[in-house]
C-alpha positions as CSV (number, residue, x, y, z in Angstrom):
1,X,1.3,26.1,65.4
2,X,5.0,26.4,64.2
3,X,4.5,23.2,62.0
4,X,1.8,24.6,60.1
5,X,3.6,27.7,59.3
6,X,6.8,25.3,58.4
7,X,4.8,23.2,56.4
8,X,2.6,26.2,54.8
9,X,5.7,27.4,53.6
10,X,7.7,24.2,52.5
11,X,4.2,24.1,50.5
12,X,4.6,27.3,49.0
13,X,8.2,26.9,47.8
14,X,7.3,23.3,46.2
15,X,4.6,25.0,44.2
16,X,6.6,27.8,43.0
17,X,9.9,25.2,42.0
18,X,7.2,23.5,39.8
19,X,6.4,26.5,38.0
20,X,7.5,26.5,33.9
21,X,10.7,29.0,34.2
22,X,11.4,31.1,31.0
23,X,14.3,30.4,28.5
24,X,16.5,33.5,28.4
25,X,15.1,33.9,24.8
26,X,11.6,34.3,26.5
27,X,12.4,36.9,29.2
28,X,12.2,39.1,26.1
29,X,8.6,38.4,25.0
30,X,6.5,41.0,26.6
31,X,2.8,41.6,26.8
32,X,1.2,43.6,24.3
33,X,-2.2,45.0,23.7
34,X,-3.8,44.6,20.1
35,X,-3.4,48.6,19.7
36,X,0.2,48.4,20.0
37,X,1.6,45.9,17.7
38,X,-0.5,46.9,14.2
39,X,3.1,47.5,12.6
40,X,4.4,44.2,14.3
41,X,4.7,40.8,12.0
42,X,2.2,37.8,13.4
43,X,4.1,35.1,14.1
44,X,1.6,32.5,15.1
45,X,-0.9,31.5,17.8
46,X,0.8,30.1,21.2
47,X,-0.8,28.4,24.7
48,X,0.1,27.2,27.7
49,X,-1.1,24.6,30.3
50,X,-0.5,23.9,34.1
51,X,-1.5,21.1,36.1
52,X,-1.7,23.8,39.1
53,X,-4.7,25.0,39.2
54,X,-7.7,25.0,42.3
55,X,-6.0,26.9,45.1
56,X,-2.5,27.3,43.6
57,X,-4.2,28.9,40.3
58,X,-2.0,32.0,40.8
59,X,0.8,29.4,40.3
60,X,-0.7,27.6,37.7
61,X,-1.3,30.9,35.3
62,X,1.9,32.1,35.5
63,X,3.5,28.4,34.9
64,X,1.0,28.7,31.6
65,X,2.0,31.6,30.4
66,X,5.8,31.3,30.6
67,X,5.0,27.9,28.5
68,X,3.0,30.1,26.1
69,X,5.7,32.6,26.1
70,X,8.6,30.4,25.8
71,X,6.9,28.6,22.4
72,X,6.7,32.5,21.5
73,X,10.2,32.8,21.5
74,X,11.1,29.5,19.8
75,X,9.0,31.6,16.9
76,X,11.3,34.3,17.0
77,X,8.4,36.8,18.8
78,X,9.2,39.3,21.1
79,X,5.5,40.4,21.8
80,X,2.1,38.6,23.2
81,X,-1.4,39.5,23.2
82,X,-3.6,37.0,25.3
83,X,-6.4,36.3,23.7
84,X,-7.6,33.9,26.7
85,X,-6.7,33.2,30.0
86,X,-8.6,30.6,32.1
87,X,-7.8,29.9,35.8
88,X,-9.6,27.3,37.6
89,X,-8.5,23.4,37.9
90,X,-6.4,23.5,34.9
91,X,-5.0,26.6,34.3
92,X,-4.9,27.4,30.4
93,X,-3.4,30.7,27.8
94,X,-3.1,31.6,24.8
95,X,-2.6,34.4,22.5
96,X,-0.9,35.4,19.5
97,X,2.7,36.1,18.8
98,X,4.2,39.0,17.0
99,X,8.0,40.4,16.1
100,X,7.9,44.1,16.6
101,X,10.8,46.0,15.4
């Protein structure tokens, strides 16, 4: 019983280390919603892909998004709207970029 707890664990971690971390650029792209960034500049259209997916899709969407928001940044946005986001085997984002003032 105490091995698969160890091992549930030691599972866990290894999924999360695999994750796409953000740039320090990135940790200041935030989510938006369409309403909110009418007086914001478009920057482009951004996605992201994880090869976690299945059972560790919470993993795999988050890994996706920080790839998605990291491109963002190396735009020069500071705002996101997803447009999509698709769980399943193979996790996938995107959404558009903006620079609000």
């Amino acid at each position: 019983m105490k091995i698969k707890i160890v091992l549930t664990i030691l599972i866990s971690l290894s999924l999360v280390g695999c994750a796409t971390t953000l740039t320090q650029q990135a940790m200041n792209v935030r989510d938006a919603v369409a309403n909110t960034v009418s007086n914001c500049k478009f920057i482009g259209t951004v996605s992201g892909t994880s090869g976690w997916g299945n059972l560790a899709a919470s993993v795999g969407i988050k890994s996706a998004k920080n790839q998605a928001r990291n491109k963002a940044a190396q735009l020069g946005a500071n705002r996101i709207v997803w447009t999509s986001i698709q769980g399943g085997y193979s996790p996938y984002v995107s959404g558009n970029a903006y620079e609000c003032k």
